[in-house]
N, C-alpha and C positions, 0 to 999 in steps of 0.2 A: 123703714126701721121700726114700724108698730111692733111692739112686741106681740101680738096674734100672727100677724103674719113673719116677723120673724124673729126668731127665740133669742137671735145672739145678739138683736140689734137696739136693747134694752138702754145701752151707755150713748150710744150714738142718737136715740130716742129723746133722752134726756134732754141733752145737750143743745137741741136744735126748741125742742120747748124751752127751756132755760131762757135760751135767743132770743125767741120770738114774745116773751112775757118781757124782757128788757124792752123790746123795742116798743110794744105796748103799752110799757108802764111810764106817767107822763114825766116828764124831766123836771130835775127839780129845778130849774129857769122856769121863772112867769112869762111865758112868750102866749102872742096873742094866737091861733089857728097852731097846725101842726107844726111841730119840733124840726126845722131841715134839719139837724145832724139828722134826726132818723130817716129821714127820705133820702140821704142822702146813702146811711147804709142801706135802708132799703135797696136803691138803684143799684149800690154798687153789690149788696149781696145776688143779685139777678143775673149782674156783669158776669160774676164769680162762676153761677148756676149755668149760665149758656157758655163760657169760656171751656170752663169743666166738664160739663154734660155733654158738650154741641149734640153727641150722636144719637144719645136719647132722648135729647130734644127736637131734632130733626125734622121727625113727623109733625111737632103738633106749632099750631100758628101763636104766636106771640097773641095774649087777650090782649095788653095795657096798652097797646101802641096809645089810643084818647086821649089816656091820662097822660103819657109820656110825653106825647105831642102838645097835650096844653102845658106842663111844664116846661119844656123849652121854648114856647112861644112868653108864657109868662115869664121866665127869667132873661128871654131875648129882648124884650119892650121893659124890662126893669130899668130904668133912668140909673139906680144905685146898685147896678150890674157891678161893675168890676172894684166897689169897695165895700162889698158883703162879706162878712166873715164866713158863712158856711154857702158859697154860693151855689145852685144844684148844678147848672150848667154843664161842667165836664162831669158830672157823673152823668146825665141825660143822656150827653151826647154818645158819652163811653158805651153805657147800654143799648142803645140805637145801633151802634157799630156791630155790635156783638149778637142783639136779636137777627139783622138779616145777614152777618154772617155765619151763621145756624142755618140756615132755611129760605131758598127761593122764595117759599110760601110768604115768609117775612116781610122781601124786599119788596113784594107785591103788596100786603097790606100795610105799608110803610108809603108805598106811592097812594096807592088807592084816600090812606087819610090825609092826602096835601103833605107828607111826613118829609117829602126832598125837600121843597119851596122853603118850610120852616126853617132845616136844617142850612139853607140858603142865607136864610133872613140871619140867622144865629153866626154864622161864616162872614159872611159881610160884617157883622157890628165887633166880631173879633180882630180880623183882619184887620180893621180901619185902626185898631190902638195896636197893632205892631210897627215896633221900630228899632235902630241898629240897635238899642241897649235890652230890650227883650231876653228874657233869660226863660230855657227850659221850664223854670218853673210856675211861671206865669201862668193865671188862670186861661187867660185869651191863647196863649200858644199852647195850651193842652185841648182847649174846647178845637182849636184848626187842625191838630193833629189827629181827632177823632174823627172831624167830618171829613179828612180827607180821604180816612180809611174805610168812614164809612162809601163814599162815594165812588173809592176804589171797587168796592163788593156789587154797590149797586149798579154798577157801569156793567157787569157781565148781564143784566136783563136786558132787553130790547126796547120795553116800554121805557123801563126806567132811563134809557141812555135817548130814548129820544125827549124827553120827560125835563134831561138835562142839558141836549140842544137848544129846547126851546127857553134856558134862563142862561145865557151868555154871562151874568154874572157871576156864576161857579166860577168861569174858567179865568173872569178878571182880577178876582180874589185868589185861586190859587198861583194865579202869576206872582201875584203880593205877596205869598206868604215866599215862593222861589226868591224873590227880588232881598228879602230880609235870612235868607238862608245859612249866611255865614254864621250869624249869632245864634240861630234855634237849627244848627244843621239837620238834625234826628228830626223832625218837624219838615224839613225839608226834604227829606229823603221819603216822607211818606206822600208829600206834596207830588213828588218826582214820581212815584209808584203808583199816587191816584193818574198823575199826566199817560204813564203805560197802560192803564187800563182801559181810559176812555180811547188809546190810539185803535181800537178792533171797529174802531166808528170812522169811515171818512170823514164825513161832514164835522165829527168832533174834532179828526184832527185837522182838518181846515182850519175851525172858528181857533184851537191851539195854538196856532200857526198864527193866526193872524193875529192874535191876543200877545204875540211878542215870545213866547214860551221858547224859542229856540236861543233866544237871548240870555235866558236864564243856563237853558241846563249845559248849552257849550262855553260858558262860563266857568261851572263844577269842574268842566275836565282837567284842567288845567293847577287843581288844589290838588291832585294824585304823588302820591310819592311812590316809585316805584322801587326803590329801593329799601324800602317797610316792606312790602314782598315779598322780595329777595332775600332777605336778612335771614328768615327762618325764625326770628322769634317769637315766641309765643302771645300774641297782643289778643286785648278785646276791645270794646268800642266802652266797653263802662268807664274805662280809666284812659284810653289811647286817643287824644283826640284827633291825633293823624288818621285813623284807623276808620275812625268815622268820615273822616273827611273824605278817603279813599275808595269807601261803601257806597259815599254819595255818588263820587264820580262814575262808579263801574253802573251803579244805577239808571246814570244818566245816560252812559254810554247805548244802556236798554232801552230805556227810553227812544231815544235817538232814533235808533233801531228801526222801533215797534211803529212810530211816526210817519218815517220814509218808507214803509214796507217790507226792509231787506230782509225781513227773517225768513226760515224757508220753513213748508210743512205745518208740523202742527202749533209753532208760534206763529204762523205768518198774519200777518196783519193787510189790509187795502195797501197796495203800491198808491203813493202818493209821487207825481211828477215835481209839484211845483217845491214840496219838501227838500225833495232830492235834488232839485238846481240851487235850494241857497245851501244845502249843504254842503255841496258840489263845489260853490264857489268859494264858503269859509273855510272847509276844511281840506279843500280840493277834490280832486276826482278820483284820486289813489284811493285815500286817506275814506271818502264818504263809501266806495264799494268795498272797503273792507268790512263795514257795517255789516255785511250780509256774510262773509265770511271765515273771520278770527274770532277770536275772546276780545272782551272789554280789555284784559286785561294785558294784550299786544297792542289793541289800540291806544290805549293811554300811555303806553310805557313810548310808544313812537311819537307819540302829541308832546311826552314831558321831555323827549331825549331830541338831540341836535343828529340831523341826517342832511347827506347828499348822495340821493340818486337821480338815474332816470326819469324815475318816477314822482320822487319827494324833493323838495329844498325845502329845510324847515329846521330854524334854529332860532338862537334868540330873538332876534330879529323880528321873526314872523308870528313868535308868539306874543309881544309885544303888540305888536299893530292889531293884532287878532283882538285880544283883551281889550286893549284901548277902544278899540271899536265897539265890541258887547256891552261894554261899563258905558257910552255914549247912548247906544240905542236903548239901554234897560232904564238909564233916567230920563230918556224922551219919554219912552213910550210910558212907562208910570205916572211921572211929573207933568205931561205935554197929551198923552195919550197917540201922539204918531211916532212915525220913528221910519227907517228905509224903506222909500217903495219896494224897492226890488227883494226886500228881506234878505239881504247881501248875497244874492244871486250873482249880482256883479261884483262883487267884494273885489282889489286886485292886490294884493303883496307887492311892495315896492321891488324886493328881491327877483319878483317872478315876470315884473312885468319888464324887467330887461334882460329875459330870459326868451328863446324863442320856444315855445312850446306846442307840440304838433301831436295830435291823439293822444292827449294826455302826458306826453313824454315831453323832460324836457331835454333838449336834443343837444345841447351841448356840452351837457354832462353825460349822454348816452354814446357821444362820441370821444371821450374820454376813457370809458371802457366799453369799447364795442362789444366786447364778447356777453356782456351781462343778462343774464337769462331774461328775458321778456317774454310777456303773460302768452300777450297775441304778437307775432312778429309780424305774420302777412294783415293784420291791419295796422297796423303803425306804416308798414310798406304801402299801404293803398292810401293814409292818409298822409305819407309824405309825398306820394304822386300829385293828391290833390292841391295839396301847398305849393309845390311846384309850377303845376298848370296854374293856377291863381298868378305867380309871377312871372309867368312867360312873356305877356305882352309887355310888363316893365321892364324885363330883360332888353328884348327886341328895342324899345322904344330906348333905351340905354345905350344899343349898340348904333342906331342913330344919331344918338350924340354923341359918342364919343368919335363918327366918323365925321361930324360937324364940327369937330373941335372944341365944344360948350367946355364951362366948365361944370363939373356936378353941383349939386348942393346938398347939403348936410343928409336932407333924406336919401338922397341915390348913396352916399356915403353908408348908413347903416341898412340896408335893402340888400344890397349884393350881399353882404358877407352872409347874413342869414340866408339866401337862397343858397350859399357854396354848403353850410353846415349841413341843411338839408338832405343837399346830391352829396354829401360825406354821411350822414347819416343812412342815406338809400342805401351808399355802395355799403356798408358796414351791415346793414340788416338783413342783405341777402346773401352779403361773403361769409355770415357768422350762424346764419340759417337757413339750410337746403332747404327749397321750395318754396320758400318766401318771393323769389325771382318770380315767378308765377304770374305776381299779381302785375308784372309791366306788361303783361297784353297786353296790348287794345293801346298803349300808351308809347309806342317808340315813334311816331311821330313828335310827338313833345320830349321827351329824350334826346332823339337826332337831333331835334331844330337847335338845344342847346351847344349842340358844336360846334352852331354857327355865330355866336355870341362873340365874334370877333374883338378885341379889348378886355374881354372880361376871361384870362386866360385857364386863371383856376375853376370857372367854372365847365371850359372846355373840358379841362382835363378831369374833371370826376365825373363829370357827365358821359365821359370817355371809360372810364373805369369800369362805370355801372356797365355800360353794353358789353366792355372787355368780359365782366364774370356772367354776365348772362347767357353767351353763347355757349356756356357748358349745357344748355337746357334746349333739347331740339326742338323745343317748343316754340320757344324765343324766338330760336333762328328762321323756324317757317313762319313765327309772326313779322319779324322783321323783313324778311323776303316778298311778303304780301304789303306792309307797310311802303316799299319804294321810297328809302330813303339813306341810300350809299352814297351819294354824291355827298353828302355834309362830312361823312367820315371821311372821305377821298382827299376830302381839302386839306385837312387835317394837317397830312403830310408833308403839304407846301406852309399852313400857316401856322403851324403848334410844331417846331423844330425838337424841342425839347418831349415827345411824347411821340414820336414815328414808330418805337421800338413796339411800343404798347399797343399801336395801329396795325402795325402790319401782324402782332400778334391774335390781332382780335379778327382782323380781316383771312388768317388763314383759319380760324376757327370757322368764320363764318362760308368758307367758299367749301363748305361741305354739301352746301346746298347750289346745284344747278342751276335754279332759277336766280342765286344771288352771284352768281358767277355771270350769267346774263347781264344782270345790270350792272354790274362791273364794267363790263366789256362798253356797253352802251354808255355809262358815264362817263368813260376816262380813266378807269383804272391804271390799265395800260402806260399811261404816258405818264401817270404818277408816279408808277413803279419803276419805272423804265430810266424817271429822272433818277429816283432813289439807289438806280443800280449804278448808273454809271456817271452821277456827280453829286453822291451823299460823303462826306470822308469821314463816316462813321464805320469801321469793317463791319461791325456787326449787325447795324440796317441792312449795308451791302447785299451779307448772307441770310439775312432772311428772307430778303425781298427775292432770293433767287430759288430760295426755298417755295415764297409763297409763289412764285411763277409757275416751279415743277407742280404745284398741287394744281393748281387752273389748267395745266396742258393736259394733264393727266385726268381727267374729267372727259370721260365717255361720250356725251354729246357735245359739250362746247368748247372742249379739250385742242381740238384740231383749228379750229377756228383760233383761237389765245395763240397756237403754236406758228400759223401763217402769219398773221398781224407781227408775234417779234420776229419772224425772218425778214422783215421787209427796214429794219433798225439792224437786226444783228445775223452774224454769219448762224447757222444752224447748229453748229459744235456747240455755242453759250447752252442753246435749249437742253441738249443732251447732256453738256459738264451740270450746267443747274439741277438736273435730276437727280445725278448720280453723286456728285460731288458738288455742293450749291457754294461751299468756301473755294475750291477749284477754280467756280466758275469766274470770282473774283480774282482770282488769281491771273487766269488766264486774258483776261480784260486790262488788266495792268502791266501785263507782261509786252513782249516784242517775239512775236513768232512770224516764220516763215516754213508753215514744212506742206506738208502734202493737204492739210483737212483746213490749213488757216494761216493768211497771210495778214498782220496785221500787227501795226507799230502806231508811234504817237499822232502819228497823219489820222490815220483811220480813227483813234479813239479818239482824239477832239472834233473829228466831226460830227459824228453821231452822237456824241456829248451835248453841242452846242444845237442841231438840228432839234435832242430831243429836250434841251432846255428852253427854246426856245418855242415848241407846241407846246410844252406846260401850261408855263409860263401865259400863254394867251389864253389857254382853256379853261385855269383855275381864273382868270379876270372874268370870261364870260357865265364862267359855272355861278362864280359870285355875284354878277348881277341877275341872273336867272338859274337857280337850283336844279330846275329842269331839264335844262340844256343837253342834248346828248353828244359823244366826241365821235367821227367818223373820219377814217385816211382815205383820202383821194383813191379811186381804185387804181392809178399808174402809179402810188408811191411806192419808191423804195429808194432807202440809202447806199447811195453811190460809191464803192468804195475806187483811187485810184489807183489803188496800191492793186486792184486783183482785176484793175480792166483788161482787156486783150489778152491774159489768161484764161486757157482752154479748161474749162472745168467739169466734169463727169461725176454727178452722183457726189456733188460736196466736197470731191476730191480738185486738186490741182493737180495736171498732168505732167505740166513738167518739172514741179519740181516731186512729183513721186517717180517719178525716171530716173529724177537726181539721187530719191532714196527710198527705193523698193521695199526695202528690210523695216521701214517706217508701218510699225501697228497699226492699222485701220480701226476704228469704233464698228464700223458696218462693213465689213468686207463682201457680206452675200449680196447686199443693196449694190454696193459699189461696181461689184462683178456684173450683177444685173443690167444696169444700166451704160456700163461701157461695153456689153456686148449686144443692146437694145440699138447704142450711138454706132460701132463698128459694123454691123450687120444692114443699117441705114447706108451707111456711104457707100459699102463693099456691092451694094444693087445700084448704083447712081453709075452713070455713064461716063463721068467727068468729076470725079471726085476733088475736093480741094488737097492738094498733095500733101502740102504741111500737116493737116487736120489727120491726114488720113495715117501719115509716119508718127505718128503723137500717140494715136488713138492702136495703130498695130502695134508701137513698142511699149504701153502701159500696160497692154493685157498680157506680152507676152512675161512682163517685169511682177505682173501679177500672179500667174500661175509657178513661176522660177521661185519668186517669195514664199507664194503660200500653196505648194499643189497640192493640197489635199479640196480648195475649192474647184480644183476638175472636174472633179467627181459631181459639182452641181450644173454642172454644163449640158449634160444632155438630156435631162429632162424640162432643161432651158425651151429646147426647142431651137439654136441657132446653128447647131453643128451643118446641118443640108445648106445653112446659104452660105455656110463659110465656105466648103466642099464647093459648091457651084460655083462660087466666086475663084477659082482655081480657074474655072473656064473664062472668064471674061475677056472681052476685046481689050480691054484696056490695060496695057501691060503691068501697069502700077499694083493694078487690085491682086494678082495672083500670088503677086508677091508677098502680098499684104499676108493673104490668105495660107499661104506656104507658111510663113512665119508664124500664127498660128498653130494650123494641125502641129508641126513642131513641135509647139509646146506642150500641148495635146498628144501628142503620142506616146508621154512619158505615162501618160494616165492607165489604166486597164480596162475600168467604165469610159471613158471615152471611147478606145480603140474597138471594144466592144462594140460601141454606137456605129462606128466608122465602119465596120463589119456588118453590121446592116444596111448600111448604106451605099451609093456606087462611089465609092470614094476613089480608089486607083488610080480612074481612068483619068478623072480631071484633075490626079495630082501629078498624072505623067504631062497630061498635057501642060498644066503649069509651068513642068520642070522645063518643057520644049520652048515654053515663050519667053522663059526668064532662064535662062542658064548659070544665071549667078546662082540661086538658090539651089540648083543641085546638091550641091555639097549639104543643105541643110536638111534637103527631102528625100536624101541617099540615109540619111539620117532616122529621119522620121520611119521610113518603109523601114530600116532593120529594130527599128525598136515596135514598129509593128507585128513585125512576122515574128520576133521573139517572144510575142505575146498571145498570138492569134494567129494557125498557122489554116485552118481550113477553108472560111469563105472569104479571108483576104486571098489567100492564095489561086482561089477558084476566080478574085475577078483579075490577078496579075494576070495568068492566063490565057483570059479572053481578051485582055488588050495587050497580048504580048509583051507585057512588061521586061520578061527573062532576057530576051534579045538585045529589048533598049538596055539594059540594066550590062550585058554585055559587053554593048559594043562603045558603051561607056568607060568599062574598063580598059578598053583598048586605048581609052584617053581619045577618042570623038569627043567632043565637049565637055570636056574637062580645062578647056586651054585657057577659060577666065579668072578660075579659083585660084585661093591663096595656097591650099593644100588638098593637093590633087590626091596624095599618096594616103592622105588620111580616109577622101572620100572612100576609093578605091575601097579602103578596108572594110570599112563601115557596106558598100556594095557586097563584099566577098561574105561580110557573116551576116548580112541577109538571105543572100542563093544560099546559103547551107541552111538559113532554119526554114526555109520553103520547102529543101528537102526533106526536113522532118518532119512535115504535113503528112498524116497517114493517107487520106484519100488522094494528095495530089503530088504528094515526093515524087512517084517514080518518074510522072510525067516531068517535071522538073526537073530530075537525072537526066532522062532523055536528053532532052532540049540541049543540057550541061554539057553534056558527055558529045555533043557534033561539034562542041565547040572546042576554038585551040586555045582560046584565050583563058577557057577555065581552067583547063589543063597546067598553066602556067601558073596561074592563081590558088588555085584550092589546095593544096597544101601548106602554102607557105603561113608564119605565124606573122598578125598584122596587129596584134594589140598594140605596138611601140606607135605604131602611127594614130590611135586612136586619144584625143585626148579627152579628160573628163567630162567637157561639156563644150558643145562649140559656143555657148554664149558664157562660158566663164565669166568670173566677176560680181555677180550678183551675190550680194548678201542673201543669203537663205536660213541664217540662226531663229531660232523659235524668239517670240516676242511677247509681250501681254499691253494690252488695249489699255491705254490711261490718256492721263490730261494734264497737258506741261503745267506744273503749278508753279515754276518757277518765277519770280519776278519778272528776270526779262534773258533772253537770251539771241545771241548774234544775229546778224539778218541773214550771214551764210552759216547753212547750214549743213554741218557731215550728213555720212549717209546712215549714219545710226541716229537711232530719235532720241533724245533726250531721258534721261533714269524719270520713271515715274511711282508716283504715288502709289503706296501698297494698296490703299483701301477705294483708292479708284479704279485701280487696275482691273481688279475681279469683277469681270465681265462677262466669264466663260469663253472668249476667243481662245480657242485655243490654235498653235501654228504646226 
């Protein structure tokens, strides 16, 4: 402001001389050495100069530090310190604060003159005269609030921060001034802000730490009002002293922070562990990781306000116990200088500590509302596994005594219910978060084992649940398929009554996999189901269990195997009703049938009831003393029924009574054809056939093709057509017969007759007719509905075995003298010779022959349809039908010849008749 260098700055010139001649000029007080009021403006006109300047002070280094330094040394060893009228101290120290918060440079020649230690020495003899009545304006609470600020500055050097490691008494005295904070709060909050400063120090915040500091400032938290916040009014900290008090808290909350490491990037501070465990334990685990990411100001509003989650329990209650406890260890460690080992690492909340709490969750209240969004789901999932496995051997050891009879004692009493909340917590965590099931790899042996917790039922049953939702995950299913452990679920069935539906739900998820269908079968599946089917009197077990059967039969490799083992218990119609119609199949197990595919009434069902109640029964005793165990049937076993002994059966059919009703819908009719023309094609080559077997087995087939002939037509690529044809020649007069009856019915076919035309059929059907004369009448039959259809190489072998003659001298009534209706055969002979005539290659020759004779003469015009009736085996129902499955309860043991009305949605089968 010289006026040469600059012109305007003549007033401003003045005025600073003016100053400087005041402060120069001596006081008119007789004081002996200099004037403090003037040192006193002095210091504080300097304060003024680096507060106002800092930037253009910047560059250059503080000269006074010496003088400054023996001034606060001198006024710090002053005995008549704190009853000085002009004391220099808080302007000293003020200045101090302000030179090296100007200038690096500063805080380095600040340490370099002993300048921290002083400021120590000055810190301590303050500290020491504060107490609850201390007021802001006190000289000692102004001289602490400058050193604290100062030390807050100086803490960003390195030297300087190790400078203030090595005096442990900084950090004992800034405790003190936190411990006295209610009264000088603003004194405290810079106390709080030097504590932030030194935390960029491990080692400081160690000695912090262990100096008690955590005592102090989770203390603050707890003076926040959060509803001054909210309010929206306009507050300041000059006149609000809530406002102050709220500044300190958010402060503290920084603090807190900056101590345990949580902040990230360019606040981040040393991760401290041991910080973080007692933080962990006072404030919990939620509560200490939100340090790292929310505002102060969510924190506090959740510390001052009353919460129940998952996560938190924290209301009045807890903040009580909390405070009580800090107000405890702040006057040890002051008054006593010790205070908790653990620096409440272990801290426990009465609220929490009968609470079960599993990776930080507490899980009783997380089971209250399952669906509750959680941070990490698949580790709460992996740590309820591990809590789990922790109590399996007490389980186990449990299920011991309860099969001893003991009684429990108070701890087995509160032990179970917490392992159930658990496996009700699992089942929630994974029903309520896809993919969280994941983490039960590696874990369904301990899983299964809990189904076997016999006594402890609720824990069956959620330990049941959890596997129930995890076989939506194929992952699961091929861990559990590799795990080998069905037989615990299997039990299930016989020992948890009340949870079969949920078993056999979970068990047909699971037989998607092959290999768990394997061990099914090797456990005892089987004989579980088996009971469940036919003495559960649940219906809807019933139908599942018949459902879960079709899925195991139906399985590609082990399919066929599941399907022999139940024929050897049940007739083969249950297997195929269970498929198609699986409530059917109950139906038809409860019912009373007698018809062609299934003879079976109350006899039958309680044997194979009590037979397979009673393999259970012994299986699930020995499954239960060895888990291991596998089930195996006798290879002669099968269930006896006596209701269907000494009945002739073919291809799962009954013979006679499908005799009794033809028109009866077969499930398998191609099968059935199959094999009763496999059985008649057998006896028709035997020398000595059993004759009953043999009239059984020729009137079903021919009751078969009258029913359904459009299965003819699968006859000749059969391959039986040549031995039936040869069987027309046999010694044995019974078989031709057989065989005649047959072609018969066969001749109505076109693909047949066709076959027969390739074949020498004629000759050994004349010779039939020669050894059996009864059957003329039916083979006079068959040749005209052959030549009606095929007139060239049947004709060409009539021919060669002179059929036209026999056929003739037939009509002369030669052997005709046995039949009932000679006059009909007759006819049936006359419009065969005429369609032989209309064989183009071999008519005329067949004229010939006709034309020598007298007896055609006689014949060949006359009209003979009156004699001809519709069919000589009349009688036979032949109405189209559709394939189903008596659902009926129960129906008569005699049965008409029509089958019972069935079910639309079983019916459709594609049989068509």
């Amino acid at each position: 402001y010289h006026p040469d260098k600059n012109p305007e700055g003549r007033d401003m010139f003045e005025k600073v001389n003016k100053a400087y001649e005041f402060l120069c000029t001596k006081s008119a007080k007789i004081v002996d050495g200099p004037d403090p009021e003037n040192i006193i403006l002095i210091l504080k006109t300097q304060s003024i100069l680096f507060n106002r300047h800092k930037e253009d002070l910047q560059p250059y280094k503080y000269a006074g530090y010496p003088m400054l330094i023996r001034t606060i040394t001198m006024e710090t060893s002053d005995d008549l310190l704190f009853s000085k009228e002009s004391p220099l101290l808080p302007a000293a120290t003020e200045l101090a604060f302000h030179t090296v918060n100007c200038s690096a440079l500063n805080a380095e020649e600040l340490r370099r003159e002993n300048g921290i230690e002083v400021l120590q020495e000055a810190f301590s003899r303050c500290v020491a005269v504060l107490n609850r009545s201390s007021k802001p304006s006190d000289m000692s609470v102004q001289v602490c609030g400058h050193i604290s600020k100062c030390y807050s500055v100086a803490a960003q050097f390195e030297e300087c921060r190790e400078k203030i490691t090595e005096m442990p008494g900084i950090i004992k005295d800034l405790c003190r001034v936190l411990y006295f904070g209610k009264s000088i709060p603003r004194v405290a909050a810079l106390g709080v802000e030097c504590v932030s400063s030194f935390a960029v120090d491990f080692w400081l915040q160690t000695h912090l730490f262990q100096a008690g500091i955590l005592w102090h400032l989770l203390g603050y938290l707890f003076n926040y009002d959060y509803t001054l916040e909210e309010s929206g009014i306009q507050k300041s900290e000059e006149t609000n002293q809530q406002e102050v008090a709220n500044s300190l808290a958010k402060l503290s909350v920084r603090a807190l922070s900056r101590l345990g490491g949580y902040l990230p990037e360019e606040q981040a501070t040393p991760e401290n562990p041991t910080i973080r465990k007692s933080l962990a334990g006072m404030l919990t685990p939620y509560v200490a990781r939100k340090l790292a990411v929310v505002s102060a100001t969510e924190i506090l509003k959740m510390l001052n306000s009353n919460t129940e989650s998952p996560y938190l329990i924290w209301n009045n209650c807890t903040r009580a116990e909390l405070l009580e406890f800090l107000e405890s260890q702040q006057e040890n460690m002051i008054k006593k200088g010790d205070c908790d080992k653990t620096y409440g690492s272990e801290f426990v909340y009465s609220d929490h500590a009968k609470e079960l709490i599993v990776g930080e969750i507490f899980v009783r209240v997380y089971n209250e509302v399952p669906t509750f969004q959680l941070e990490v789901p698949k580790a709460f999932a992996a740590s309820l596994l591990d809590y789990i496995g922790s109590q399996a051997q007490y389980l186990h050891t449990f299920m011991a005594i309860t099969h001893a009879a003991k009684v429990e004692s108070e701890q087995h009493g509160d032990r179970l219910p917490r392992v159930e909340m658990a496996l009700e917590a699992l089942r929630n965590v994974i029903k309520y978060n896809p993919g969280s099931e994941s983490e039960c790899i590696g874990h369904f042996k301990l899983i299964f084992s809990l189904l076997r917790v016999h006594g402890a039922g609720q824990v069956q049953q959620l330990a049941l649940e959890v596997v129930n939702i995890v076989t939506s995950n194929q992952d699961c299913v091929n861990n559990i398929a590799e795990s080998m452990v069905l037989s615990n679920l299997l039990a299930l069935l016989h020992s948890l009554p009340s949870s079969r539906q949920l078993v056999l739900e979970t068990l047909y998820a699971l037989t998607s996999s092959t290999k768990i269908i394997k061990e099914a079968m090797a456990k005892g599946a089987l004989i579980y189901l088996l009971d469940m089917f036919c003495n559960s009197t649940h219906p809807q077990v019933r139908t599942q269990t018949a459902e879960l059967f079709a899925k195991m039969t139906a399985d590609k490799l082990i399919g066929p195997k599941v399907r022999i083992t139940l024929m050897k218990f049940l007739p083969s119609v249950f297997m195929d009703a269970m498929r198609d119609n699986p409530e059917a199949a109950v139906h038809i197990f409860e019912g009373t049938h007698e018809n062609p595919e299934l003879i079976w009434n109350d006899s039958s069902r309680d044997k194979v009831s009590t037979t397979v109640r009673e393999m259970m029964l012994e299986h699930f005793k020995n499954q239960r003393d060895n888990p291991d165990i596998n089930w195996k049937l006798p290879e002669d076993f099968a269930v006896v029924f006596g209701e269907a002994e000494g009945e002739l059966a073919v291809g799962g059919v009954f013979l006679r009574i499908f005799i009794a009703q033809p028109a009866w819908v077969l499930r398998k009719p191609r099968e059935f054809l199959i094999a009763l023309l496999e059985k008649l094609t057998e006896l028709l080559e035997k020398n000595n056939p059993h004759g009953e077997t043999l009239e059984t087995l020729t009137m079903a087939t021919v009751c078969l093709f009258n029913a359904q002939p459009q299965l003819a037509d699968q006859v000749p690529p059969l391959g039986h057509l040549p031995k039936v044809i040869q069987a027309m020649n046999h010694r044995n007069n019974a078989i031709p017969k057989s065989a005649i009856r047959v072609i018969h019915a066969l001749s109505e076919n076109e693909l047949c007759v066709r076959a027969m035309a390739s074949l020498d059929t004629i000759g050994p059907l004349m010779n039939g007719m020669k050894k059996r004369p009864d059957t003329v009448g039916l083979a006079c039959e068959a040749i005209n509905r052959m030549f009606q259809k095929e007139q060239s190489e049947l004709v060409a072998q009539a021919l060669k075995v002179d059929l036209v003659p026999y056929l003739l001298k037939l009509l002369e009534g030669i052997g005709l003298e046995n039949l009932d209706s000679p006059a009909a055969t007759k006819a049936q002979i006359v419009k065969a010779l005429k369609a032989m005539t209309r064989s183009l290659q071999h008519g005329e020759q067949v004229n010939e022959i006709l034309s020598r004779s007298s007896v055609w003469s006689a014949f060949k015009d006359q009209k003979h349809d009156l004699f001809i009736s519709e069919s000589q085996t009349a009688g036979y129902l032949t109405g189209p039908g559709v394939a189903g499955y008596l659902t009926a309860g129960t129906s008569s043991s005699v049965m008409s010849n029509l089958p019972p009305p069935v079910d639309h949605e079983a019916g459709d089968l594609g049989y068509q008749t």
